[in-house]
C-alpha positions as CSV (number, residue, x, y, z in Angstrom):
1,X,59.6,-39.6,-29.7
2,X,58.3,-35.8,-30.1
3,X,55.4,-35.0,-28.9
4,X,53.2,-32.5,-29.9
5,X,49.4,-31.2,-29.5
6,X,46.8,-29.1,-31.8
7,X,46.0,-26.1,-30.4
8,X,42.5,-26.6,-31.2
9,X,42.5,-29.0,-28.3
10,X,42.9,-26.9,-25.5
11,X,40.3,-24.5,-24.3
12,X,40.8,-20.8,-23.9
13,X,43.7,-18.2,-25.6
14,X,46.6,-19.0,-28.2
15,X,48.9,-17.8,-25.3
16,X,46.7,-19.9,-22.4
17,X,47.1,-23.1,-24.8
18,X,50.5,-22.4,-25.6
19,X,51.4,-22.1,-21.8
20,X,49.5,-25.4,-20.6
21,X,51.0,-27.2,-23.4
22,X,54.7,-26.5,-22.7
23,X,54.1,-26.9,-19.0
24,X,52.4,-30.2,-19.5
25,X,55.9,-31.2,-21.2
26,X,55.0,-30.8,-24.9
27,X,57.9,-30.3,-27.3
28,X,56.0,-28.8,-30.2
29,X,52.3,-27.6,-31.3
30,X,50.4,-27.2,-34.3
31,X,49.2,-23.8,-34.6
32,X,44.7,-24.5,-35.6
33,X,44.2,-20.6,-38.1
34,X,41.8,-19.6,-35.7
35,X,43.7,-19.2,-32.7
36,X,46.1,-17.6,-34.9
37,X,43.4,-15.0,-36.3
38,X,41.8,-14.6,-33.0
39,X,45.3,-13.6,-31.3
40,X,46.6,-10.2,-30.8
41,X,50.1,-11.6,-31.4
42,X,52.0,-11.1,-34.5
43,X,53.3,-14.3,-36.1
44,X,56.8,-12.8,-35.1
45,X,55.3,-12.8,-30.9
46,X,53.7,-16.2,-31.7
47,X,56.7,-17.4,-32.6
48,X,58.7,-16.0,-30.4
49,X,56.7,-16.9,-27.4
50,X,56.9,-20.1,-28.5
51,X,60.7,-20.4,-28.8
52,X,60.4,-18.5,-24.9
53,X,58.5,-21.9,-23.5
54,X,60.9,-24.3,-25.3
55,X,58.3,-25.1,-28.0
56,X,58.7,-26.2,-31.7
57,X,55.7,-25.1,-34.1
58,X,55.5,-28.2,-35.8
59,X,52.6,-27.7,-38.3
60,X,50.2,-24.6,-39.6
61,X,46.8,-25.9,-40.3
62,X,44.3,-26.5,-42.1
63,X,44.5,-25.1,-45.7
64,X,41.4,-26.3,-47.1
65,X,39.6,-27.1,-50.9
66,X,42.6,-26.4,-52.6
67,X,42.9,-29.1,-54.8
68,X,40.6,-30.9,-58.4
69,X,39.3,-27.7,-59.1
70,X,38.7,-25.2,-62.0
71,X,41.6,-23.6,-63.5
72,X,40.5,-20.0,-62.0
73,X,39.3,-21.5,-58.8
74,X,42.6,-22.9,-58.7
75,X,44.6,-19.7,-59.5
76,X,42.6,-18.3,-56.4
77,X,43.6,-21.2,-54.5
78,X,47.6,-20.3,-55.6
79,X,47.2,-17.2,-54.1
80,X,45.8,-17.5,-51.1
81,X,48.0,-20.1,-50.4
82,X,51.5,-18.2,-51.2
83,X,50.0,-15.6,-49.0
84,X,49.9,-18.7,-46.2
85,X,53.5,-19.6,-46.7
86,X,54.9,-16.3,-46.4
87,X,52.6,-15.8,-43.2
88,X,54.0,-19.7,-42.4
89,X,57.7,-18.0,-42.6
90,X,57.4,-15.7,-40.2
91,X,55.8,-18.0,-37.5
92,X,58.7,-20.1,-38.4
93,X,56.8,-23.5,-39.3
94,X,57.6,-25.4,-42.3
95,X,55.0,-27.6,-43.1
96,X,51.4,-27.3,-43.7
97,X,48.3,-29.6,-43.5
98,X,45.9,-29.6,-46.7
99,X,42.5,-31.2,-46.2
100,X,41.0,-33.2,-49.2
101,X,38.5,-31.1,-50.8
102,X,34.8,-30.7,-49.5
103,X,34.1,-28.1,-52.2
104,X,30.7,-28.7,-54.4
105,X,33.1,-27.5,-57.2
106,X,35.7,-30.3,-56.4
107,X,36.1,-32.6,-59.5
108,X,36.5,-36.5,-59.1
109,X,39.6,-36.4,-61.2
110,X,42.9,-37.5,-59.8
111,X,44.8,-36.6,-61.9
112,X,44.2,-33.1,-61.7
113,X,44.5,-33.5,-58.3
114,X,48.0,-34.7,-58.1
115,X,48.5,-32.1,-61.1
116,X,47.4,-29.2,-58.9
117,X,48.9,-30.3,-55.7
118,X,52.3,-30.6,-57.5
119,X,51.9,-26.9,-58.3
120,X,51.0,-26.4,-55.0
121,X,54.0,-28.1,-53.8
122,X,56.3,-26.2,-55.9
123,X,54.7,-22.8,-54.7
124,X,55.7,-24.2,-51.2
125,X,59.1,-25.6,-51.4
126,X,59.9,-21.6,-53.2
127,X,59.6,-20.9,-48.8
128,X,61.1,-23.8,-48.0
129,X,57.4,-25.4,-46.7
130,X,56.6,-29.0,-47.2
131,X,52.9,-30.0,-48.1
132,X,51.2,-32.8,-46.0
133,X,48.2,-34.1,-48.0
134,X,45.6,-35.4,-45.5
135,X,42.3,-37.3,-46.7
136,X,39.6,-36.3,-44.6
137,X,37.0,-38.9,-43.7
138,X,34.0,-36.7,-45.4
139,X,36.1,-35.6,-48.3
140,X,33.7,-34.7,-51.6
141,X,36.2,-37.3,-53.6
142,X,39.1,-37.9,-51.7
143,X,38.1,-39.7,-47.9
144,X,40.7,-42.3,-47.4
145,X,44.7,-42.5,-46.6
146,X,45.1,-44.9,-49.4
147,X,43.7,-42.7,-52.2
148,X,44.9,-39.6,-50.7
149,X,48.7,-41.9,-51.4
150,X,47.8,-42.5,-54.7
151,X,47.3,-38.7,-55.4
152,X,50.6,-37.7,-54.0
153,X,52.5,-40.2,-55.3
154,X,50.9,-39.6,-58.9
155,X,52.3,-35.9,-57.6
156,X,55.6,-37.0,-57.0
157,X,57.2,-34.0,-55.6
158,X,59.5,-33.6,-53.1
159,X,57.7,-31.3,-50.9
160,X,54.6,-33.0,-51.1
161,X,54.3,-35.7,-48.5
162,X,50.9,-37.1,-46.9
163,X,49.6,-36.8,-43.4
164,X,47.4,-39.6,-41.5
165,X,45.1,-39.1,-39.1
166,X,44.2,-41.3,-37.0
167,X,40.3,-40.6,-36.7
168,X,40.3,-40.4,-40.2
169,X,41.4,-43.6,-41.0
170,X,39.7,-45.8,-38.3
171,X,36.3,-43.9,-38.0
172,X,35.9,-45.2,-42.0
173,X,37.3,-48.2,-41.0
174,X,39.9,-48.5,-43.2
175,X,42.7,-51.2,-42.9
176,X,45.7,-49.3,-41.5
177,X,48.0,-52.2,-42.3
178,X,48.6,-50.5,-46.3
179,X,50.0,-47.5,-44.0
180,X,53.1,-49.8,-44.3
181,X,53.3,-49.5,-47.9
182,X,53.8,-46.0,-47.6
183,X,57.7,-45.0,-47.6
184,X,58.5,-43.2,-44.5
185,X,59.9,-40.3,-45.2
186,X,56.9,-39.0,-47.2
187,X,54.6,-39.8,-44.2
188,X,55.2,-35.4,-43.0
189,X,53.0,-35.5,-40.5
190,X,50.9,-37.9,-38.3
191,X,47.6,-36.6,-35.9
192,X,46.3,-38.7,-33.3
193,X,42.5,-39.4,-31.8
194,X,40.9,-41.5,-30.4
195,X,36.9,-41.9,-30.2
196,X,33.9,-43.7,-28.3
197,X,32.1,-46.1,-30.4
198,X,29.4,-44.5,-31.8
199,X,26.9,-44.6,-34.9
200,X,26.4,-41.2,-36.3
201,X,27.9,-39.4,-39.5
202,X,31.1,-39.4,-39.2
203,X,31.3,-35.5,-39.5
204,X,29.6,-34.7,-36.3
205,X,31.4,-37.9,-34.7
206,X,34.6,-35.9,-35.3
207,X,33.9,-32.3,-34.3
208,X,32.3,-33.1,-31.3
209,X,33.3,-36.9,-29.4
210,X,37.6,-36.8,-30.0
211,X,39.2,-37.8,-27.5
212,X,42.6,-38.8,-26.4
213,X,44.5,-42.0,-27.4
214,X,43.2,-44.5,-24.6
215,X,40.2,-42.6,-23.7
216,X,37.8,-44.3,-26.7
217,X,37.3,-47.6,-28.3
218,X,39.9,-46.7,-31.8
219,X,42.8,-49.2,-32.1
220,X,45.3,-45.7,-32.1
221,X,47.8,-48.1,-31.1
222,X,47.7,-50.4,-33.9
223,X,47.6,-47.6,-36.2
224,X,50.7,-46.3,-34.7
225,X,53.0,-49.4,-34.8
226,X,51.5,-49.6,-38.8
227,X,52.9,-45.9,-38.9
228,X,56.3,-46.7,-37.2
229,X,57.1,-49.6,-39.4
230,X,56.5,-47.7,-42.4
231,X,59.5,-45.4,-41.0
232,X,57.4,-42.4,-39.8
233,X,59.9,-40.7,-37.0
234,X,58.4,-37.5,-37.2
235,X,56.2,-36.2,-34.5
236,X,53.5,-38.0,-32.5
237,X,51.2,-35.0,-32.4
238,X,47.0,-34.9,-31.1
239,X,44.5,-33.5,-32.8
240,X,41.3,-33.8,-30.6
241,X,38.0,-31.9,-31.3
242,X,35.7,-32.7,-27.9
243,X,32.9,-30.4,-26.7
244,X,33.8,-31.2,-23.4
245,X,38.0,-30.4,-23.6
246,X,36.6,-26.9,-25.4
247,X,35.3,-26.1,-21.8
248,X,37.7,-27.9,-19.6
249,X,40.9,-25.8,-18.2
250,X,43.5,-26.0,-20.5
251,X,46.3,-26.9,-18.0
252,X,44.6,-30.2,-17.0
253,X,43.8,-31.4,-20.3
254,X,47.2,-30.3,-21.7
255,X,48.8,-33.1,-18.9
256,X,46.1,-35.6,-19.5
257,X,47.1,-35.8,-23.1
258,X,50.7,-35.8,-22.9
259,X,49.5,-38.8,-20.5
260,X,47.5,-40.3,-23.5
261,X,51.0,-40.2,-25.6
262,X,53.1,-41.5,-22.6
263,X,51.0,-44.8,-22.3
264,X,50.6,-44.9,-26.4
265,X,54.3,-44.8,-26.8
266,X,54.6,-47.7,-23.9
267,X,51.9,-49.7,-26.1
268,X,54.1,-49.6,-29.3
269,X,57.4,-50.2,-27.6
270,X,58.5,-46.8,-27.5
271,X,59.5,-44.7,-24.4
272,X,60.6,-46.2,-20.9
273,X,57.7,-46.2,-18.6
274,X,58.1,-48.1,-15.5
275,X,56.2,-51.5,-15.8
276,X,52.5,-51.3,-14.4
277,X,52.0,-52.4,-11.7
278,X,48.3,-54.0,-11.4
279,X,47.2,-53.7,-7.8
280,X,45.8,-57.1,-6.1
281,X,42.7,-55.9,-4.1
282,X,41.7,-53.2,-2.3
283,X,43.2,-52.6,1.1
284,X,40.0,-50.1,2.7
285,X,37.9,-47.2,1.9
286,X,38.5,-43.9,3.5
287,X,35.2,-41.8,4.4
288,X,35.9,-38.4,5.9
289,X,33.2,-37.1,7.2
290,X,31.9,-34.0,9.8
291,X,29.8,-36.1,12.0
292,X,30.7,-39.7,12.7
293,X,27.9,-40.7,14.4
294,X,25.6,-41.5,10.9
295,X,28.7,-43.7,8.8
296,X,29.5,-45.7,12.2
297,X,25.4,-46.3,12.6
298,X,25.6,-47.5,9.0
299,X,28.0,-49.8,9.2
300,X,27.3,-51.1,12.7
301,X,24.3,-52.0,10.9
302,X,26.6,-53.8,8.5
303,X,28.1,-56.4,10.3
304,X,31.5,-53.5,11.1
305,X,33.0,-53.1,14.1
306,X,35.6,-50.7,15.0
307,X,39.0,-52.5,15.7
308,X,41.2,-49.5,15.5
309,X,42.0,-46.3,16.6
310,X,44.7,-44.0,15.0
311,X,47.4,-43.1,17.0
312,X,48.0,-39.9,16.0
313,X,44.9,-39.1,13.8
314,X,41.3,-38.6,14.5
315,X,40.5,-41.9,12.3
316,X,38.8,-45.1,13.0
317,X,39.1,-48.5,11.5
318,X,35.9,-50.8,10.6
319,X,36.3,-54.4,9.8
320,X,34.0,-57.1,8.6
321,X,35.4,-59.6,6.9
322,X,38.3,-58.6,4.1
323,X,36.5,-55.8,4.0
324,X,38.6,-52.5,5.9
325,X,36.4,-48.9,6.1
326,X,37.9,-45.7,7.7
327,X,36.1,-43.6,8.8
328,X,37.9,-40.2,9.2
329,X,36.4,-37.0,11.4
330,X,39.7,-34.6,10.6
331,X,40.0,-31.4,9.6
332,X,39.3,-32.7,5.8
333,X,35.8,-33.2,6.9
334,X,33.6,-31.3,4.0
335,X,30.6,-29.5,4.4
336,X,28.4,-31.4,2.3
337,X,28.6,-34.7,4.2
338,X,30.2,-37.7,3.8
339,X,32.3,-38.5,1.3
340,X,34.6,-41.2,-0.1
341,X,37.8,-39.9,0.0
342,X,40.7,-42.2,-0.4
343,X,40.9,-45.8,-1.7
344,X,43.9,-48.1,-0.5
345,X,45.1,-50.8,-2.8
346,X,46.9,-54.0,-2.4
347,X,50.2,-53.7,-4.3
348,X,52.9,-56.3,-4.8
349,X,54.9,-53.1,-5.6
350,X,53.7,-50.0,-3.8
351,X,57.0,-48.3,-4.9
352,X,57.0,-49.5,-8.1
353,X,53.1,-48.3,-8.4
354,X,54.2,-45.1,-7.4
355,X,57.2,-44.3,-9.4
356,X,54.7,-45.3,-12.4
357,X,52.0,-42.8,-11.5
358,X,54.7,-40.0,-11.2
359,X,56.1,-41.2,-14.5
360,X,52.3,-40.7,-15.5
361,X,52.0,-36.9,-14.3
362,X,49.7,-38.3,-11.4
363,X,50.0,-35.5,-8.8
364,X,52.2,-37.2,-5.4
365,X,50.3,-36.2,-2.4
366,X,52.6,-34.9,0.3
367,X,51.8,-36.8,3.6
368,X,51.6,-35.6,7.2
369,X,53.2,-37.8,9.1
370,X,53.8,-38.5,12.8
371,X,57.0,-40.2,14.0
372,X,56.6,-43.6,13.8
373,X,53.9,-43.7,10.7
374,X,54.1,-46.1,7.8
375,X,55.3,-44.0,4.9
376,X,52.7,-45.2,2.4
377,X,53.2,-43.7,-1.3
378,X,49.9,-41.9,-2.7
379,X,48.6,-40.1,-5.8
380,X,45.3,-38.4,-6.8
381,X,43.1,-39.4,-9.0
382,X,41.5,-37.1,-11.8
383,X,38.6,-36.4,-9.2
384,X,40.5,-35.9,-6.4
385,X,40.4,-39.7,-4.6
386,X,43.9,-40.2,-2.9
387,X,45.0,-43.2,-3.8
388,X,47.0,-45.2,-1.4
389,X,49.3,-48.2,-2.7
390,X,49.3,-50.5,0.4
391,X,51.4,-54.0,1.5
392,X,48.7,-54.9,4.7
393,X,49.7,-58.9,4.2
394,X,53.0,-58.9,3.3
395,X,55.5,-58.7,6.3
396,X,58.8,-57.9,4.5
397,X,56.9,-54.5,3.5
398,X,55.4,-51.8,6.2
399,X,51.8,-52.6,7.3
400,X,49.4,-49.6,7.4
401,X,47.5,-51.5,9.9
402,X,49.9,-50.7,12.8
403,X,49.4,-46.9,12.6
404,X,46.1,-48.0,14.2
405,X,46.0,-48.7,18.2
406,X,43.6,-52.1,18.2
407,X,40.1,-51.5,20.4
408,X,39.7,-54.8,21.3
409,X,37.1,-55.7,18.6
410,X,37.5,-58.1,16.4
411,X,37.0,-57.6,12.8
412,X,32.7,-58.4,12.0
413,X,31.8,-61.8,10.8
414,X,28.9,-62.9,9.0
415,X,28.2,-62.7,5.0
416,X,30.4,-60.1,4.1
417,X,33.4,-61.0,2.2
418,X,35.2,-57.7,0.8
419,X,34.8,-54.7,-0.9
420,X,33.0,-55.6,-4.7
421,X,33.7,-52.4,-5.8
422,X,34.0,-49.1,-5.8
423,X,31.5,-46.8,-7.2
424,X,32.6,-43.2,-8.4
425,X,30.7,-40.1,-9.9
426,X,33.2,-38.2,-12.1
427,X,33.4,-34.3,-12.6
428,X,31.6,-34.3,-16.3
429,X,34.7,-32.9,-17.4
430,X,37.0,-35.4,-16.2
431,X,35.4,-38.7,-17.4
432,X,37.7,-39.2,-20.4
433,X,40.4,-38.2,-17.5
434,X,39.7,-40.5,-15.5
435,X,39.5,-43.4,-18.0
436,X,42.9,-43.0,-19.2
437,X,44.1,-43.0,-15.7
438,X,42.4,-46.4,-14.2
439,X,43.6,-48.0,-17.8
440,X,47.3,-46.5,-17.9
441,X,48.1,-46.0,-14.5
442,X,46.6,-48.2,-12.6
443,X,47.2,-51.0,-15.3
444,X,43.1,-52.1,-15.2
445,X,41.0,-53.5,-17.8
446,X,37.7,-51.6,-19.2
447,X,35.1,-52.6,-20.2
448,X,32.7,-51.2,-22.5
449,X,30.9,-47.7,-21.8
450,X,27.1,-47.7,-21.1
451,X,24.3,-44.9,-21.1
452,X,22.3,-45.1,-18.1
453,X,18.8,-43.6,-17.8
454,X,18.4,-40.8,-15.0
455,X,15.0,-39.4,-14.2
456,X,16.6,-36.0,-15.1
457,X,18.6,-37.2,-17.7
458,X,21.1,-39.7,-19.3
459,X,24.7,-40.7,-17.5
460,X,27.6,-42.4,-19.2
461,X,29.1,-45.1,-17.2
462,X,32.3,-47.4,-17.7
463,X,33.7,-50.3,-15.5
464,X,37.2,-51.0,-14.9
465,X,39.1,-54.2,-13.1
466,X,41.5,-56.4,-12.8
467,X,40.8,-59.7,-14.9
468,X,40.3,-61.6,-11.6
469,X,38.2,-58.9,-10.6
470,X,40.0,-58.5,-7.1
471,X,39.9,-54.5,-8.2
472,X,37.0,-53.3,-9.7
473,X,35.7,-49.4,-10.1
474,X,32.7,-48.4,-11.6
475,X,33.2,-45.0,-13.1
476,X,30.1,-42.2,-14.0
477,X,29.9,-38.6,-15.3
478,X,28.3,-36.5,-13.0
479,X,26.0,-33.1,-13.1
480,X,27.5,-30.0,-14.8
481,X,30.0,-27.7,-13.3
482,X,29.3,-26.5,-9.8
483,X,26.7,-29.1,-8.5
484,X,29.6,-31.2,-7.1
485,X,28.3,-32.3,-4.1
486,X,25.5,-33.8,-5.7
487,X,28.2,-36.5,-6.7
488,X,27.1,-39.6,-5.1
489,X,29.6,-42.9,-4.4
490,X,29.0,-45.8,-3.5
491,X,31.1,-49.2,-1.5
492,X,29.5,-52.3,-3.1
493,X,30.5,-55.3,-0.7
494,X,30.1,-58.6,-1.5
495,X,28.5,-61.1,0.3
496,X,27.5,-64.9,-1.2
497,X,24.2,-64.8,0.3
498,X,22.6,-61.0,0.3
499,X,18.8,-61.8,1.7
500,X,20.9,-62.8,4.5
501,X,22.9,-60.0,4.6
502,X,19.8,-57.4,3.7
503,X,17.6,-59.0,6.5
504,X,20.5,-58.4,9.0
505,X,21.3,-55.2,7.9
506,X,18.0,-54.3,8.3
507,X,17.0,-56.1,11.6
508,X,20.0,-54.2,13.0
509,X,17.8,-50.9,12.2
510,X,19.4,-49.9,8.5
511,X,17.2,-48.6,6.1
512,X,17.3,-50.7,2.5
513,X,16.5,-48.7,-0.4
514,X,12.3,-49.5,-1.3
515,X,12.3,-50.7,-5.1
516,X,8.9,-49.6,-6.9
517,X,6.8,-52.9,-7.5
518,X,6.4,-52.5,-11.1
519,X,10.3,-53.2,-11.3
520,X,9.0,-56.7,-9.6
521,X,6.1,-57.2,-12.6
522,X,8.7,-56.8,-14.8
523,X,11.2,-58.8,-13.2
524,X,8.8,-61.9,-13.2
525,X,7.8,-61.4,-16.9
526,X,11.5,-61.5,-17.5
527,X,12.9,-64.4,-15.6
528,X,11.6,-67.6,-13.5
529,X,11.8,-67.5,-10.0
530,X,11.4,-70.8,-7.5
531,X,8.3,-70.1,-5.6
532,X,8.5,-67.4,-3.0
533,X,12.2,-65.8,-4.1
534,X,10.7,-63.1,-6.0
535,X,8.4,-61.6,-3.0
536,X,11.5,-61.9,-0.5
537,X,13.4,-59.7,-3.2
538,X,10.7,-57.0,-3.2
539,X,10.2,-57.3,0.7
540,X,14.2,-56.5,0.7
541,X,14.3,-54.4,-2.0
542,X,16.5,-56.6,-3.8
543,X,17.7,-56.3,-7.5
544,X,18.4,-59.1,-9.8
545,X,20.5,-59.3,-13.1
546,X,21.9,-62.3,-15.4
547,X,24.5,-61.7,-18.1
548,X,26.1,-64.5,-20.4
549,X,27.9,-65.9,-17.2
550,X,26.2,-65.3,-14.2
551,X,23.5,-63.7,-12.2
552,X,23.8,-60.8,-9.5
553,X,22.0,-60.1,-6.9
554,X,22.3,-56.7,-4.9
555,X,20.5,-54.2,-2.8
556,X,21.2,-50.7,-1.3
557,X,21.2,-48.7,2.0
558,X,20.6,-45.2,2.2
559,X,22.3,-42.5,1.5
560,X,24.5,-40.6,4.5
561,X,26.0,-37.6,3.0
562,X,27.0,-38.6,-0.1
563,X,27.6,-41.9,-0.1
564,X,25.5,-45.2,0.7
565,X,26.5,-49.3,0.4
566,X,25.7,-51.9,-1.8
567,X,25.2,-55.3,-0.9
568,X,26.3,-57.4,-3.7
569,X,26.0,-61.4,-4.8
570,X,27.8,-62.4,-8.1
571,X,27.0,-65.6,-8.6
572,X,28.4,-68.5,-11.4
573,X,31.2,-65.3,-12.5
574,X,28.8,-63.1,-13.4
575,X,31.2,-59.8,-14.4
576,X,28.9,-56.7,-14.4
577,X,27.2,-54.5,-12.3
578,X,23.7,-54.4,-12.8
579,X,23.6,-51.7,-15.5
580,X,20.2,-52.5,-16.3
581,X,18.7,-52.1,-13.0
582,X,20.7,-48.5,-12.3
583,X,17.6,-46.0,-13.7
584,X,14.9,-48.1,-10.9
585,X,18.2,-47.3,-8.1
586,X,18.1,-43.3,-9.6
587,X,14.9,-43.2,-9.5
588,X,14.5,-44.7,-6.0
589,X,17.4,-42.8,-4.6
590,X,15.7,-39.4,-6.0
591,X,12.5,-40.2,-4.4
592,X,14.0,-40.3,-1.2
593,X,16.1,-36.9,-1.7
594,X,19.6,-38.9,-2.1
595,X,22.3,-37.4,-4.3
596,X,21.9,-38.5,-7.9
């Protein structure tokens, strides 16, 4: 289907958003009247520019409180708006968005609505413009698709149509199954958003917390299939107002939405995707770091030994249990420390998995290779995380394993099983970013978003995993622009008994993170404990959690560089991650000097 984007979406110029939208792969945008007003191009330069980077303009918008008003208000209204369609003519677009009313001087009369919007309509189809009637969700009179219908087909006029939105409809929480009773071709336009769950007006919801389809909690899909069995097969175009996307690079965000559309179309039955391709488990974790001699003290501590060398590459391999670590010294190493910088996972596809992400606009990481390397396929992630789709039990398919030169060591045994999960501090401006990609690329599950109190402020956090939870990463916004390396990670592992695992980390000479004792008060005024349990926990600096199925029990080392461990018991299938407990870990870790 077409695909098309608001320019009110992207951040920056009318000729910056134009730019990252055709090179994102858009076929068409709506062109918002204040990029238009604030560009020095002439709708003749807009338009050709436009026809230069192989895009359609596919709407002009918004024309606003045009409609159920006086007679001499409305005479205004006529001609301002002929003075739109001739400007419309000569950026060569042929239909035009018209909000419902939000004027004081709006009457609650439909019938001089449709009345007026009929004369409206023939002003328009005079240039050859169609009218797309849109209710707006705060509209004075006129705030849902199904009365804004009513109007226009009380109108009945060939170049009046309606337009749906899909904020507009589900923010009210309207049923989108009437959109079916709507005939097709008078559906001239459709937007797309999508949103967080939030409760606040529904004004400043929408001007400031948009987001793209599969970013937010909205049913966009359902809506759509409603849309596409009404007989809507005009564009699929995004409307998105987001505080965040005004700031963000327009290049970038232009991709990640034509992403949002790619995986939206898949949902629906629409487009041709490869299949996802849910990965199994997660093969290691790569830390590159300057100075090796910190991350191999940390996990020696752990229970790791080093059972490989790379043959060709300054990396080391650390096993315990399932659980895989490299630890990397090369010339990647950053300045600030140690840092979690690729993530290999288990794939009963790994080609497959990466002709997906490509399909997807993931950036392909080129590989160096020595001769005689396993090829393995990778892709970034929004924040930069290679991403490595790995085969290391299946022996039909290359093993990355034998690019390592074995030490001699066997793998460390004890109470840790594998990795938990993975624990990773988003650019603030790539959180929506990244959420799309776990869900659509990556084919996980999420799970709802929480706020988490920080000592200097509150962080949005939001899990996604597999539904065995063999996968699981734990995704949060980080500090503003320019305080990257304050981006902590963190490798939860997971063990079945973790005072075990915390008193032999420990007696090996690790450092466990101290827990303040009031978080203990409060613990036992929250939950029995058998005699003794809850004093071992504060000795270990353990912290405890229960939710509807389960309790967790979990504890952390310190910090090298930017990243530190987590030693983790779920217990009875308990499926979260200790949300509750993550202000007493921020606060701890800042009283130390760690990373927030």
């Amino acid at each position: 289907m077409r695909t098309s984007i608001a320019t009110v979406s992207l951040s920056g110029s009318l000729t910056e958003k134009l730019t990252a939208a055709a090179r994102a792969g858009f076929d068409g945008v709506e062109i918002f009247e204040n990029d238009l007003l604030a560009s020095p191009l002439t709708p003749e330069e807009v338009r050709a520019r436009c026809a230069d980077l192989g895009l359609g303009i596919d709407l002009y918008q918004p024309m606003r409180d045009i409609e159920a008003v006086p007679a001499d208000v409305f005479a205004g209204n006529l001609r301002r708006a002929e003075q739109k369609f001739r400007l419309m003519r000569r950026l060569g677009v042929d239909t035009v968005l018209v909000c419902s009313s939000v004027s004081p001087l709006a009457e609650d009369d439909d019938a001089l609505a449709a009345y007026q919007l009929r004369q409206l309509a023939d002003k328009a189809a005079e240039f050859g413009i169609r009218v797309a009637y849109e209710a707006l969700a705060w509209g004075r009179h006129v705030n849902t698709y199904d009365h804004a219908w009513r109007i226009v087909e009380a109108a009945d006029h060939p170049a009046l149509g309606t337009c749906l939105d899909s904020f507009h409809i589900l923010a009210r929480g309207s049923d989108p199954k009437g959109i079916e009773d709507i005939p097709g071709e008078k559906i001239f336009f459709l937007q797309l958003a999508d949103a967080p769950q939030l409760g606040m007006d529904v004004l400043r919801w929408s001007r400031h917390y948009r987001c793209f389809p599969g970013q937010g909690d909205l049913d966009v899909a359902g809506l759509l299939g409603h849309v596409l069995r009404a007989g809507y097969r005009g564009p699929l175009s995004l409307e998105v107002f987001n505080d965040v996307f005004r700031q963000a690079e327009a290049g970038p965000a232009a991709v990640d939405a034509l992403r949002s559309l790619l995986v939206l179309q898949e949902a629906v039955g629409e487009g041709e995707l490869p299949a996802p391709v849910v990965p199994t488990g997660i093969a290691f974790a790569e830390l590159v770091t300057p100075d090796v001699e910190p991350a191999a003290a940390l996990l020696t501590a752990l229970g790791f030994t080093r059972t490989g060398r790379h043959r060709g590459k300054p990396v080391d391999l650390w096993e315990h249990g399932a659980a895989r670590v490299l630890l990397n010294t090369g010339p990647a190493a950053r300045r600030d420390g140690t840092v979690l910088a690729a993530v290999g996972l288990e794939s009963p596809d790994p080609d497959g998995a990466a002709r997906r992400a490509e399909a997807l606009i993931a950036p392909v990481l080129p590989r160096r290779r020595a001769t005689g390397d396993v090829l393995l396929e990778a892709v970034a992630a929004p924040d930069g995380t290679e991403l490595f789709f790995c085969a290391t039990d299946r022996p039909e398919l290359p093993n990355w394993k034998s690019d390592f030169e074995p030490t001699g060591e066997h793998p460390g045994t004890g109470v840790v099983r594998r990795i938990d999960h993975l624990a990773l501090t988003q650019p603030w401006h790539q959180f929506d970013e990244a959420s799309l990609f776990h869900r659509g690329v990556l084919g996980l599950d999420a799970q709802g978003s929480v706020d988490v109190a920080d000592p200097y402020g509150l962080l949005r956090s939001r899990a996604f995993a597999t539904a065995d939870g063999a996968v699981r990463f734990a995704l949060g916004v980080g500090p503003a622009p320019g305080d990257d390396a304050s981006r902590p990670q963190h490798i939860a592992l997971a063990t079945d008994d973790v005072v075990t695992a915390a008193r032999r980390f420990r007696d090996a000479g690790g450092q466990l993170l101290a827990v303040p004792g009031n978080y203990y008060d409060d613990l036992a005024a929250r939950h029995a404990f058998a005699p003794g349990e809850l004093g071992t926990y504060q000795e270990l600096g353990i912290l405890y959690d229960e939710d509807e199925h389960g309790t967790f029990r979990h504890c952390y080392t310190q910090t090298v560089g930017r990243v530190f461990f987590e030693l983790a018991q779920r217990d009875a299938g308990y499926r979260g991650y200790g949300a509750r407990n993550t202000p007493v870990r921020l606060a701890a870790q800042h009283g130390q000097g760690a990373p927030r």
